[in-house]
N, CA, C and O atoms as a Tripos MOL2 file, in Angstrom:
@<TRIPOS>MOLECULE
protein
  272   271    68     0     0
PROTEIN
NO_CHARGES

@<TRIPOS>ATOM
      1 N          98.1870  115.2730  114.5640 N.3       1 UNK1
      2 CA         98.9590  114.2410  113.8880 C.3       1 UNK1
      3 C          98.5250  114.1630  112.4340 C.2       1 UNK1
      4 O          97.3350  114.2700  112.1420 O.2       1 UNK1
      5 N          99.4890  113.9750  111.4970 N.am      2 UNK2
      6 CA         99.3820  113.8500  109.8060 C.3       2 UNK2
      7 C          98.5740  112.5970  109.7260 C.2       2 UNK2
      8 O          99.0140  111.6000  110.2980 O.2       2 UNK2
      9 N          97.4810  112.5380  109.1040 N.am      3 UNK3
     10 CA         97.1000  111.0450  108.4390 C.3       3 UNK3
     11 C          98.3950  110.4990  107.8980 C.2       3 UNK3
     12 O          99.2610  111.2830  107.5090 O.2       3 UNK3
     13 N          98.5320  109.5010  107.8620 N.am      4 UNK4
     14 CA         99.5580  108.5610  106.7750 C.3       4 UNK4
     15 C          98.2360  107.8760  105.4700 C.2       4 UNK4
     16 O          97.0120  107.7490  105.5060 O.2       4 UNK4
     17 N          99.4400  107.5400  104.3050 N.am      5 UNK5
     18 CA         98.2630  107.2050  103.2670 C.3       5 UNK5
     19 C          99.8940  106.4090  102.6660 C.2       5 UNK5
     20 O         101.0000  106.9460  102.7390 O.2       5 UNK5
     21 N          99.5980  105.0550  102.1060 N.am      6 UNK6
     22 CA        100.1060  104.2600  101.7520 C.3       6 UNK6
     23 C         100.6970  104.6600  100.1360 C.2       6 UNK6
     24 O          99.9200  104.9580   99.2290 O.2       6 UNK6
     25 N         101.8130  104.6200  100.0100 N.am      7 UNK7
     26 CA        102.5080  105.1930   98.5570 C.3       7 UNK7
     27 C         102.1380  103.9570   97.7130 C.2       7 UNK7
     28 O         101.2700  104.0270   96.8430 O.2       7 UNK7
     29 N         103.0410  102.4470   98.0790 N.am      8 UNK8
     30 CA        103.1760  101.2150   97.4170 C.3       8 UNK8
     31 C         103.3170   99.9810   98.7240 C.2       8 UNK8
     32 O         103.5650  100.0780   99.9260 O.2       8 UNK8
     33 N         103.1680   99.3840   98.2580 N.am      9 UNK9
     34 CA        102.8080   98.0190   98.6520 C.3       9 UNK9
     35 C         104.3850   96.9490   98.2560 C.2       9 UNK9
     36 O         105.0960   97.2090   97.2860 O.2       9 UNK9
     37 N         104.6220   95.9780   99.0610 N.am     10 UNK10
     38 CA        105.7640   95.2990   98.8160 C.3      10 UNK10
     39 C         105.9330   94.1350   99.2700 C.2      10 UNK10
     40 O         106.2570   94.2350  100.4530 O.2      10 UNK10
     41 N         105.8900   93.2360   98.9930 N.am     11 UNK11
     42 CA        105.9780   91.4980   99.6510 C.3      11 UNK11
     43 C         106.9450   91.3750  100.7000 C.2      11 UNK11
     44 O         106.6200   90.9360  101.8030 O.2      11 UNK11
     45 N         108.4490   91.8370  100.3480 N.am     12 UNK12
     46 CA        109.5530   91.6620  101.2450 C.3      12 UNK12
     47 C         109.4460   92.9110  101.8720 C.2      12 UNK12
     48 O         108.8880   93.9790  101.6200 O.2      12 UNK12
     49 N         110.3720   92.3140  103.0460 N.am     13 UNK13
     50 CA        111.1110   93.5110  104.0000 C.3      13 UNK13
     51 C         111.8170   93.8950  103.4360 C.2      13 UNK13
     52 O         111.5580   95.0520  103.1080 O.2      13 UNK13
     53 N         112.7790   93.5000  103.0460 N.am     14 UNK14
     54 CA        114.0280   94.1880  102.1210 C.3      14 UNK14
     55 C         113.8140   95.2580  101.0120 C.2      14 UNK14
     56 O         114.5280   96.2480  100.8510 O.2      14 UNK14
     57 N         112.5340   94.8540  100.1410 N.am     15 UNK15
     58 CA        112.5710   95.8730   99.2900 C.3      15 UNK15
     59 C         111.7930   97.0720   99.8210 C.2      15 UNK15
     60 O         111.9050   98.1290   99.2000 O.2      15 UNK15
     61 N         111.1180   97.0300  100.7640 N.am     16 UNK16
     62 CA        110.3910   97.9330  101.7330 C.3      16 UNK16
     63 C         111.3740   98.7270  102.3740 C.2      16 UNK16
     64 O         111.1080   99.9280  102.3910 O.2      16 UNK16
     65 N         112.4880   98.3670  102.9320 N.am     17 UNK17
     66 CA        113.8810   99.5180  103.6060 C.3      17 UNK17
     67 C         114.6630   99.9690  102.5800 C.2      17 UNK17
     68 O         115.3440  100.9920  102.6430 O.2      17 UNK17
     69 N         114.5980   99.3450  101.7720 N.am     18 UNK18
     70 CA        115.5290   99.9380  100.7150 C.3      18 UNK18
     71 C         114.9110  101.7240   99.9280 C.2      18 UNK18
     72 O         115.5270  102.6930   99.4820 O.2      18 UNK18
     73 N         113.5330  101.4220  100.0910 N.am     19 UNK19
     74 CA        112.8640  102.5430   99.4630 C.3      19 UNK19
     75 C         112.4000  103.5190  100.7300 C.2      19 UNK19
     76 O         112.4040  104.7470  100.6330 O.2      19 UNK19
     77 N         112.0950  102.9750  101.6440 N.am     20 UNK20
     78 CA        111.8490  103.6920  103.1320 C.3      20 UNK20
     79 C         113.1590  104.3060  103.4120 C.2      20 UNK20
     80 O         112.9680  105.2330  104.1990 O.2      20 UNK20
     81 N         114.3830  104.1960  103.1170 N.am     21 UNK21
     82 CA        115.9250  104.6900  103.3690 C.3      21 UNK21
     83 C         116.0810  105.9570  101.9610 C.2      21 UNK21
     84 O         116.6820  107.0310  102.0070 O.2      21 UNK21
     85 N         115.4710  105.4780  101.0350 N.am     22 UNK22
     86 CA        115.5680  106.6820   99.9750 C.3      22 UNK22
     87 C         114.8290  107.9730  100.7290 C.2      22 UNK22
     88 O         115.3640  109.0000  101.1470 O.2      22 UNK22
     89 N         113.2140  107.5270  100.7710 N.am     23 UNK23
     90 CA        113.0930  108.5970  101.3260 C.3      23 UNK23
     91 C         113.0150  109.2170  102.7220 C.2      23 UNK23
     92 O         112.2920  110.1160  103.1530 O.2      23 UNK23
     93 N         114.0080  108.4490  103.3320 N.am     24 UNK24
     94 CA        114.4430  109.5910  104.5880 C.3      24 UNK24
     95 C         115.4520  110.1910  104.3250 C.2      24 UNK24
     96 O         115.8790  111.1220  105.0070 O.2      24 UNK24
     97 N         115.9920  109.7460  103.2880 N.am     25 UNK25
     98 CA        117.3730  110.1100  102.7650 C.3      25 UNK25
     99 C         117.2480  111.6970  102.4210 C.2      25 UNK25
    100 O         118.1910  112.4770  102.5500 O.2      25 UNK25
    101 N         115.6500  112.1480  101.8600 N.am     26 UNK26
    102 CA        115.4810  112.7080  101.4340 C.3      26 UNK26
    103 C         114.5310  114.3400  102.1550 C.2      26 UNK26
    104 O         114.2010  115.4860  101.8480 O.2      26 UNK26
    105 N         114.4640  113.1370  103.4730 N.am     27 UNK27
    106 CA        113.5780  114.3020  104.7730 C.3      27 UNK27
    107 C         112.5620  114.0250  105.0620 C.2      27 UNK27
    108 O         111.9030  114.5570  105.9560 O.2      27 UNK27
    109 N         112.1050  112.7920  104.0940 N.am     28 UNK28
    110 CA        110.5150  112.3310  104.3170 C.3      28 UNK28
    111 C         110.5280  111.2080  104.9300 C.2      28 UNK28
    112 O         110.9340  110.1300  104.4960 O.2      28 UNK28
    113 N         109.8570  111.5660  106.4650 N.am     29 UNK29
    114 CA        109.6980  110.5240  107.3310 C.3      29 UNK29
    115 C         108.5410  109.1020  106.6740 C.2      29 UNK29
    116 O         107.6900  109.4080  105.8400 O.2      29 UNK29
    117 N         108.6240  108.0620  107.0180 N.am     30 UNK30
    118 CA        108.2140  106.5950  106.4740 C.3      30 UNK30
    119 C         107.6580  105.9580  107.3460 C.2      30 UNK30
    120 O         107.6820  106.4440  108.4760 O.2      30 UNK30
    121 N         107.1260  104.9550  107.1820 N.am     31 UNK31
    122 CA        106.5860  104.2840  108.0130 C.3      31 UNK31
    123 C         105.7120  102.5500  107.6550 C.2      31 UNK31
    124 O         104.5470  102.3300  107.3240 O.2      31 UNK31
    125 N         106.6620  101.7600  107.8580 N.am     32 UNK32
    126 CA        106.1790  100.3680  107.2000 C.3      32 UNK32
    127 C         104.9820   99.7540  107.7700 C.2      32 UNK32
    128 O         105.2310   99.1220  108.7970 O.2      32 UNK32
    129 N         103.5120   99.7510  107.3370 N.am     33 UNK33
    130 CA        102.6820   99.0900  108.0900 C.3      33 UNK33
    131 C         102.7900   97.2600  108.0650 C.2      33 UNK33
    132 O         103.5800   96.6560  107.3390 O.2      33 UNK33
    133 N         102.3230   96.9410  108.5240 N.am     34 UNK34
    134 CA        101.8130   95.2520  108.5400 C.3      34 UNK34
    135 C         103.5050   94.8500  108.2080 C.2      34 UNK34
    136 O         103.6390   94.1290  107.2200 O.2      34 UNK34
    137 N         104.6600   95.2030  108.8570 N.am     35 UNK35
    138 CA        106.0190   94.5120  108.2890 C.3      35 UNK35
    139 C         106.1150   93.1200  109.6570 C.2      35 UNK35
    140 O         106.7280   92.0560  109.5720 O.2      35 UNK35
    141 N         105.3400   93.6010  110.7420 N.am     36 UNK36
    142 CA        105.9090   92.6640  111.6760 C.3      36 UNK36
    143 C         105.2890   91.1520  111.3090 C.2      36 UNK36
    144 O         105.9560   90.1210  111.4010 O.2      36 UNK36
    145 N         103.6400   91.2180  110.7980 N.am     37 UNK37
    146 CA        102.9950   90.3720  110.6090 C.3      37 UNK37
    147 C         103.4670   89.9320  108.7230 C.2      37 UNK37
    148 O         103.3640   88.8810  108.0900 O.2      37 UNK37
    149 N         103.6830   90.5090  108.5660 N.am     38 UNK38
    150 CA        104.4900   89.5600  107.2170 C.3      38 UNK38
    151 C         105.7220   88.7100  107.0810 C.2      38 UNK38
    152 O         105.9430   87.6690  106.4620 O.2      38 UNK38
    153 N         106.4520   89.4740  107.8490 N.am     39 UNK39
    154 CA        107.8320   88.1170  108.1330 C.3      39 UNK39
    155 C         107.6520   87.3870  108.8760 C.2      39 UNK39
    156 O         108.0610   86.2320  108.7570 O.2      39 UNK39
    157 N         106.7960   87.9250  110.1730 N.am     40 UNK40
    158 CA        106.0170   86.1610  110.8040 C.3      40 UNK40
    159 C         105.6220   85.6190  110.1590 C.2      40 UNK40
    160 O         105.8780   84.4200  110.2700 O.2      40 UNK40
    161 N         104.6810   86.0600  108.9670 N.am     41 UNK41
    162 CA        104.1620   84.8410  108.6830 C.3      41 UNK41
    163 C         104.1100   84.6680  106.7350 C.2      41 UNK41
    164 O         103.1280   84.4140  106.0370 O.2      41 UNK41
    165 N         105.5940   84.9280  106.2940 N.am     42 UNK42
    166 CA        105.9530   84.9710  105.1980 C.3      42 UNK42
    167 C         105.1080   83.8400  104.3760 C.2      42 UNK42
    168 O         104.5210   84.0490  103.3150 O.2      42 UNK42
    169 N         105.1530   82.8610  104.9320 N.am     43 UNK43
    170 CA        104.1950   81.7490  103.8360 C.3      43 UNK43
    171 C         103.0110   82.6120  103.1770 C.2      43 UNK43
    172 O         102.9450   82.8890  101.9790 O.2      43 UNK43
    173 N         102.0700   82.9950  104.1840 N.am     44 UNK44
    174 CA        101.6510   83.2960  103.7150 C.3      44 UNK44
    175 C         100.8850   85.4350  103.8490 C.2      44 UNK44
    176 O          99.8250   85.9790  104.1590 O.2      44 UNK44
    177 N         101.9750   85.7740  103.4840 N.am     45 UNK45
    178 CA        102.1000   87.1200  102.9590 C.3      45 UNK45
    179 C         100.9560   87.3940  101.8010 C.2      45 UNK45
    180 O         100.1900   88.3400  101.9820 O.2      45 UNK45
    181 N         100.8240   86.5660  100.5910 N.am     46 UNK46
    182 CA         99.7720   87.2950   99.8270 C.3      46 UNK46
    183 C          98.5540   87.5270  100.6510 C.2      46 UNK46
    184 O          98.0420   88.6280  100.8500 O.2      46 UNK46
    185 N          97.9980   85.9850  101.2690 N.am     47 UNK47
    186 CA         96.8380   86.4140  101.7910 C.3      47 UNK47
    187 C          96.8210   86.8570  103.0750 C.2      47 UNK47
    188 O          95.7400   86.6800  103.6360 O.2      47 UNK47
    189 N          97.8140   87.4630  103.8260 N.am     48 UNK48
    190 CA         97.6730   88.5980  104.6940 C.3      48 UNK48
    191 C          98.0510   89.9290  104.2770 C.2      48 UNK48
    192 O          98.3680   90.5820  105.2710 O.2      48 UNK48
    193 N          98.1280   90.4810  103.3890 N.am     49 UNK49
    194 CA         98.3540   91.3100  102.7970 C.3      49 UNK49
    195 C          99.8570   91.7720  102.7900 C.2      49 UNK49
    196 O         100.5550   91.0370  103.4890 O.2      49 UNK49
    197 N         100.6290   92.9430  102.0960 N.am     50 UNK50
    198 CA        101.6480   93.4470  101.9160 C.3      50 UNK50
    199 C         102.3920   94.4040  102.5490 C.2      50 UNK50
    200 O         101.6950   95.4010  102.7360 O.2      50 UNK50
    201 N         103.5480   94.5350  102.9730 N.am     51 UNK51
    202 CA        104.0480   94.9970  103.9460 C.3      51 UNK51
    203 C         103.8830   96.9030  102.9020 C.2      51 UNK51
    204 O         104.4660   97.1320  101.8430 O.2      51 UNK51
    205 N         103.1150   97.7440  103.5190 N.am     52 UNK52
    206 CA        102.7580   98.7570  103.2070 C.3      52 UNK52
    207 C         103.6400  100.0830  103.8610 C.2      52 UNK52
    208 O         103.7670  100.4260  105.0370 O.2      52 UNK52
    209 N         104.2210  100.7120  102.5330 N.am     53 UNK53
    210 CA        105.1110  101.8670  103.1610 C.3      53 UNK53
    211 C         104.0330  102.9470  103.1460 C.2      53 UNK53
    212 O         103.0650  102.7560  102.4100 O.2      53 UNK53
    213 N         104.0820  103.8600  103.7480 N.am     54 UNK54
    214 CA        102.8960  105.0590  104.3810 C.3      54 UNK54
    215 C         104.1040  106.2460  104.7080 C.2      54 UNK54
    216 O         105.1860  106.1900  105.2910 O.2      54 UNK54
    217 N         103.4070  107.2530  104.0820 N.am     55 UNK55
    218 CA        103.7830  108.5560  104.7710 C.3      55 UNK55
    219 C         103.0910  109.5180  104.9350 C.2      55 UNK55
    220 O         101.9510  109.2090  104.5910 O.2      55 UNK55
    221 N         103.1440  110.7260  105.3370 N.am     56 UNK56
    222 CA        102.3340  111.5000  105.3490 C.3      56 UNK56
    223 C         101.2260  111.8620  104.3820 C.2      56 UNK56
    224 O         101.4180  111.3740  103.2690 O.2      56 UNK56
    225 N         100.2510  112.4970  104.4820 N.am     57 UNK57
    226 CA         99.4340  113.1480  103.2160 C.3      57 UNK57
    227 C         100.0260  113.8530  102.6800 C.2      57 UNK57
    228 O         100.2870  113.6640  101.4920 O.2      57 UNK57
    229 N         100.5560  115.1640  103.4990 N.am     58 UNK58
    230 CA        101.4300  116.1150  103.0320 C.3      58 UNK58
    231 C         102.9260  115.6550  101.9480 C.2      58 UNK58
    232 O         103.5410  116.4170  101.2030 O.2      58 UNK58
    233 N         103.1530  114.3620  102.1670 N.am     59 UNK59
    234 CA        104.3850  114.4030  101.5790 C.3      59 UNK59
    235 C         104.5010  113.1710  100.4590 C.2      59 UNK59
    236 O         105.4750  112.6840   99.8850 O.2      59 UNK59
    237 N         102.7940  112.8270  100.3930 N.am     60 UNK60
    238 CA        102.6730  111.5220   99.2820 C.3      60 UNK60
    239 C         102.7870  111.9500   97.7720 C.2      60 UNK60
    240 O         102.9270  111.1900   96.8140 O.2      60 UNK60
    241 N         102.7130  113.0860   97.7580 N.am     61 UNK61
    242 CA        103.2940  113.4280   95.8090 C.3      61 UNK61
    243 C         104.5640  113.1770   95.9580 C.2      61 UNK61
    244 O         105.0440  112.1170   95.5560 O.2      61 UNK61
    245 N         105.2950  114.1290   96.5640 N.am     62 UNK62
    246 CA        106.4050  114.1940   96.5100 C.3      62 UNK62
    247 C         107.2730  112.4970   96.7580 C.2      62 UNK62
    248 O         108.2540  112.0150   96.1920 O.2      62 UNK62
    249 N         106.5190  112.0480   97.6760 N.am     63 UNK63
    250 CA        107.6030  110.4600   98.1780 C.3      63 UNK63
    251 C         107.2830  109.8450   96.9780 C.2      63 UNK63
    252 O         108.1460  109.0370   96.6360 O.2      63 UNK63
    253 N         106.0880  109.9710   96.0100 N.am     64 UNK64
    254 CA        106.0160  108.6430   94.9120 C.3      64 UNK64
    255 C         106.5270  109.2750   93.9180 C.2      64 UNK64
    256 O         106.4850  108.6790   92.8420 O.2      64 UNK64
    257 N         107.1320  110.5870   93.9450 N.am     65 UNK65
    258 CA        107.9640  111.0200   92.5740 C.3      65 UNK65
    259 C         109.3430  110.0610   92.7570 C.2      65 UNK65
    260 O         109.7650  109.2230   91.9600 O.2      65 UNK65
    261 N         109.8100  110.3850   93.8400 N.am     66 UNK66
    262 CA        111.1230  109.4320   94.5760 C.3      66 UNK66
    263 C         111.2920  108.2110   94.1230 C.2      66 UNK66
    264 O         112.0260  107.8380   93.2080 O.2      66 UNK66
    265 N         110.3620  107.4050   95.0080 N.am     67 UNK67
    266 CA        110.2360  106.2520   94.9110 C.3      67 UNK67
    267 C         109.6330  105.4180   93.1730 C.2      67 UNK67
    268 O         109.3800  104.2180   93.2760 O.2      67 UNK67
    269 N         109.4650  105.9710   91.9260 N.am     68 UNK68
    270 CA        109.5140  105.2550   91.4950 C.3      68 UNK68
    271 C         110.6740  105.2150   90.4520 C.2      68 UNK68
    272 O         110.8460  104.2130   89.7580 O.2      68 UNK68
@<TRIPOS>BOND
     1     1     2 1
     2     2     3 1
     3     3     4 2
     4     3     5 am
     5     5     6 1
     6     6     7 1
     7     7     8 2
     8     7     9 am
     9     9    10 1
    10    10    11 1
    11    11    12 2
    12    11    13 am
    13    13    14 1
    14    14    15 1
    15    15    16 2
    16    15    17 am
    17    17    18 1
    18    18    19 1
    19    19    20 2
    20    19    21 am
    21    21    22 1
    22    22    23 1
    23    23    24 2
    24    23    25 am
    25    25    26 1
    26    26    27 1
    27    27    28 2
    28    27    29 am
    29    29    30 1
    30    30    31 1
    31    31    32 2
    32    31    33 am
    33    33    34 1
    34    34    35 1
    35    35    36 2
    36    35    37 am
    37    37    38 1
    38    38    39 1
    39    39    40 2
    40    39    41 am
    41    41    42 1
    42    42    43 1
    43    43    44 2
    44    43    45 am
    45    45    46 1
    46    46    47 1
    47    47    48 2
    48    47    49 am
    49    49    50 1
    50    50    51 1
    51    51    52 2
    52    51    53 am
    53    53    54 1
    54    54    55 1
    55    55    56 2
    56    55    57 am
    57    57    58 1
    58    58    59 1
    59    59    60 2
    60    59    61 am
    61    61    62 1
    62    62    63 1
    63    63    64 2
    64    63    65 am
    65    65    66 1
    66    66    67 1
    67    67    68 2
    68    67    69 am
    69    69    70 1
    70    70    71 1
    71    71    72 2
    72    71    73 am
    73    73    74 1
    74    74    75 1
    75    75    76 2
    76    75    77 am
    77    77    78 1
    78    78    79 1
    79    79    80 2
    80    79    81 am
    81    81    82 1
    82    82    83 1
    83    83    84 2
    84    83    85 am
    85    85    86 1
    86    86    87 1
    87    87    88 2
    88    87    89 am
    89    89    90 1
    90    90    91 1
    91    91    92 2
    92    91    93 am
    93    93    94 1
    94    94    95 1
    95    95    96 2
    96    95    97 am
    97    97    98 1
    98    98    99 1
    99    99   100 2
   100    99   101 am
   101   101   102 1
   102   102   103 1
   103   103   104 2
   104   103   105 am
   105   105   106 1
   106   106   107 1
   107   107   108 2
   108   107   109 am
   109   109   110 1
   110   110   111 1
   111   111   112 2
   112   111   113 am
   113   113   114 1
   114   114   115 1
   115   115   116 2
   116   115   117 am
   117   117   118 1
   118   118   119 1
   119   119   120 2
   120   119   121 am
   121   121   122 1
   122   122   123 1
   123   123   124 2
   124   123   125 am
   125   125   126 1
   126   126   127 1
   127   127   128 2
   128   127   129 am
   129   129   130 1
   130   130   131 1
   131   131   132 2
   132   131   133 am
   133   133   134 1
   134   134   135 1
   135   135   136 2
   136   135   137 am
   137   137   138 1
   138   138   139 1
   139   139   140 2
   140   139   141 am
   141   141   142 1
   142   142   143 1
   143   143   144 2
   144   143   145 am
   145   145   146 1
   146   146   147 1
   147   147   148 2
   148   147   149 am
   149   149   150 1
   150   150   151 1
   151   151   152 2
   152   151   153 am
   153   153   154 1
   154   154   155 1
   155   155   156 2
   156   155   157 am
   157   157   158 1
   158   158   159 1
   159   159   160 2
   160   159   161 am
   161   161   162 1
   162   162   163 1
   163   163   164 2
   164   163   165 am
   165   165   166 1
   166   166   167 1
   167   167   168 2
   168   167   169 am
   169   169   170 1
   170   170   171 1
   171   171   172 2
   172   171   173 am
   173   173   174 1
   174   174   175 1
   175   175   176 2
   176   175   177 am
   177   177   178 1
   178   178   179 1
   179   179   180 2
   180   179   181 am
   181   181   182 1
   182   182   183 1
   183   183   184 2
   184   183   185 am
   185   185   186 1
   186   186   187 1
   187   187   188 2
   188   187   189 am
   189   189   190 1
   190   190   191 1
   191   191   192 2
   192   191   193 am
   193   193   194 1
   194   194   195 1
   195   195   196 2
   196   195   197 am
   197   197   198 1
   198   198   199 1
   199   199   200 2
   200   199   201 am
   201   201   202 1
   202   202   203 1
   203   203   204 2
   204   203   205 am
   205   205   206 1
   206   206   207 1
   207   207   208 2
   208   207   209 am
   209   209   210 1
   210   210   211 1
   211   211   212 2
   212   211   213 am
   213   213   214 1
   214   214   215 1
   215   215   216 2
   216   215   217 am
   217   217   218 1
   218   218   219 1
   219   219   220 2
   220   219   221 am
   221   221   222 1
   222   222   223 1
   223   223   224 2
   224   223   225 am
   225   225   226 1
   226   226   227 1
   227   227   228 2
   228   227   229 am
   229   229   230 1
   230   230   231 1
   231   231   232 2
   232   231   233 am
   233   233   234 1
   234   234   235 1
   235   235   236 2
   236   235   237 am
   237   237   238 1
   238   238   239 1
   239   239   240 2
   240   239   241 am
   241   241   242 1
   242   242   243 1
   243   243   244 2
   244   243   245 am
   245   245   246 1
   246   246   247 1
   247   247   248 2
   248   247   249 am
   249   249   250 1
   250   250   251 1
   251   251   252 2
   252   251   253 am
   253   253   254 1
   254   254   255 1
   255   255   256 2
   256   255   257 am
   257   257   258 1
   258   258   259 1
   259   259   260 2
   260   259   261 am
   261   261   262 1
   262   262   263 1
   263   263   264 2
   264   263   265 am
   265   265   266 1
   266   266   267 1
   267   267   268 2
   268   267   269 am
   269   269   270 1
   270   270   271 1
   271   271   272 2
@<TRIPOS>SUBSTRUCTURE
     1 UNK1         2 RESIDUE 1 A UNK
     2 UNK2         6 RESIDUE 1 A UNK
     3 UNK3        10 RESIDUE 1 A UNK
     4 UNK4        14 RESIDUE 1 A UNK
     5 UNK5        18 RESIDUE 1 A UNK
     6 UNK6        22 RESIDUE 1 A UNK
     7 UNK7        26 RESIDUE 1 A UNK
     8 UNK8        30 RESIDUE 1 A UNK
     9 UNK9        34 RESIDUE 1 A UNK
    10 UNK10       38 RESIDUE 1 A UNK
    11 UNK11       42 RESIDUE 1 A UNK
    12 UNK12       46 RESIDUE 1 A UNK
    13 UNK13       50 RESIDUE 1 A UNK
    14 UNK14       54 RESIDUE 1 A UNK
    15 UNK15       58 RESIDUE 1 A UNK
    16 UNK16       62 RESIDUE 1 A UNK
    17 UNK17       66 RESIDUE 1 A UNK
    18 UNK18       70 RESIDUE 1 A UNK
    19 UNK19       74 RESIDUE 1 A UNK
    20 UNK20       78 RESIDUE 1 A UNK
    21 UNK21       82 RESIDUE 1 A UNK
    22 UNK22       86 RESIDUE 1 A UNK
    23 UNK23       90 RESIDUE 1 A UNK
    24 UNK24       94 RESIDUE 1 A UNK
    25 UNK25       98 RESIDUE 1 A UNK
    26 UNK26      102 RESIDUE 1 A UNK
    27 UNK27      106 RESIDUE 1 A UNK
    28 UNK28      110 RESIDUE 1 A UNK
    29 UNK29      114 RESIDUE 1 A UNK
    30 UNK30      118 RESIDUE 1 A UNK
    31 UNK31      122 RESIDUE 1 A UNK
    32 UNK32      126 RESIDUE 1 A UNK
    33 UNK33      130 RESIDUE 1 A UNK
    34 UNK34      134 RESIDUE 1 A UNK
    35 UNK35      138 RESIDUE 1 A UNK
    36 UNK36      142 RESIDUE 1 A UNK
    37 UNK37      146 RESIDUE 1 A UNK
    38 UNK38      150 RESIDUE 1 A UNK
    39 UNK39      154 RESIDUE 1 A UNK
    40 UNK40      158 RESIDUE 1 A UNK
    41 UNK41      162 RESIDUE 1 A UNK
    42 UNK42      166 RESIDUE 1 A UNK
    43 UNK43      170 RESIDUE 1 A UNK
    44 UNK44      174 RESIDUE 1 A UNK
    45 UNK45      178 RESIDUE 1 A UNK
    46 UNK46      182 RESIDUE 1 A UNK
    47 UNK47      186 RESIDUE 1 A UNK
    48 UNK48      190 RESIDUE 1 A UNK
    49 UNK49      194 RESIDUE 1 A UNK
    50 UNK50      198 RESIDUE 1 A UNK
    51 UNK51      202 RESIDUE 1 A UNK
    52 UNK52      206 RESIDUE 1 A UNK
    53 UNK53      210 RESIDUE 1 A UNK
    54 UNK54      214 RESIDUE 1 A UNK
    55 UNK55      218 RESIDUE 1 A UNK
    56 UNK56      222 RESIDUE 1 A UNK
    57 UNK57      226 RESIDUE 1 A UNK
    58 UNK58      230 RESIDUE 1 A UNK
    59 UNK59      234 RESIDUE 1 A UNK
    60 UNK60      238 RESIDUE 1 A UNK
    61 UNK61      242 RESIDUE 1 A UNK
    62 UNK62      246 RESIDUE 1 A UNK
    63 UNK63      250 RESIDUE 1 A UNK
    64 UNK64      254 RESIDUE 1 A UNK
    65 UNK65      258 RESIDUE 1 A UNK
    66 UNK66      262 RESIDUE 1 A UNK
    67 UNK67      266 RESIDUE 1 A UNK
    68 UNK68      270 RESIDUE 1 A UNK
């Protein structure tokens, strides 16, 4: 199995699929960590940290050329 390694970081869900949909768009599988525990508990999101998009090692140059 590929390590995953976190590209960017994102408060909402929304802006987290929007960029997770670019790059599958693109062949590069995604993967949102901590999304379930942030919209539970949206109040407080800063101090549980940020809903974290992750992809492979292999494919983290390439996804943060994409994504920014």
């Amino acid at each position: 199995m590929n390590k995953l390694v976190t590209i960017k970081s994102y408060l909402t869900s929304a802006e987290a699929h929007i960029l997770k949909g670019q790059l599958e768009s693109k062949g590069i599988k995604s993967f949102l960590k901590n999304e379930g525990i942030v919209n539970t508990h949206v109040a407080f999101s800063d101090n549980m940290g940020q809903i974290e998009l992750q992809v492979s090692k292999e494919d983290a140059e390439k996804a943060s050329k994409i994504i920014k």
